[in-house]
C-alpha positions, 0 to 999 in steps of 0.5 A, a space after each residue: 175562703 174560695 169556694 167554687 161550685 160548678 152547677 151547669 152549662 148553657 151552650 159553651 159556658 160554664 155555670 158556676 157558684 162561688 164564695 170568695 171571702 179577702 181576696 183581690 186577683 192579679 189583672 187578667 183577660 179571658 181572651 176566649 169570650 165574655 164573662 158574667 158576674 151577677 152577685 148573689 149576696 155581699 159585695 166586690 169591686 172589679 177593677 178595669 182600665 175604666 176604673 173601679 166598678 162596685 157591684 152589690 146584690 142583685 147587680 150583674 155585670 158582663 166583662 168583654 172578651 180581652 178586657 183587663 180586669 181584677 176583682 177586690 173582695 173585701 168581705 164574704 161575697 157570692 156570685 153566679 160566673 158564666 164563663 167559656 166552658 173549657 172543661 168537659 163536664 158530663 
């Protein structure tokens, strides 16, 4: 399951609701600016070339720009993404 809900823009970056339910990502950076995670409900690991940061309700991280990272979702999660907005939405 990969639902994605964009909801809004704050300056340059893009809002977005999604539901993720078993899926881990291939590594990636977004090299054009940070990114935001704030879990809504459930759970997700993010791996980094730190290690593995688990992330439940409530907890809220912000992934550097350049960073190298991957989410792991085990189970049914939903989060809030702030993003750099490269798609023009009214």
């Amino acid at each position: 399951m990969y639902q994605y809900e964009w909801i809004g823009r704050i300056n340059n970056n893009a809002l977005s609701v999604v539901q993720v339910e078993n899926r881990t990502l291939d590594f990636h950076a977004h090299e054009q600016s940070d990114e935001l995670f704030l879990i809504l409900e459930g759970e997700l690991t993010l791996e980094t070339g730190d290690g593995l940061l688990p992330l439940n309700a409530g907890e809220m991280v912000i992934i550097p720009c350049g960073m190298r990272r991957r989410p792991i979702i085990a189970a049914r999660v939903k989060l809030l993404l702030m993003e750099y907005d490269t798609i023009s939405k009214p």
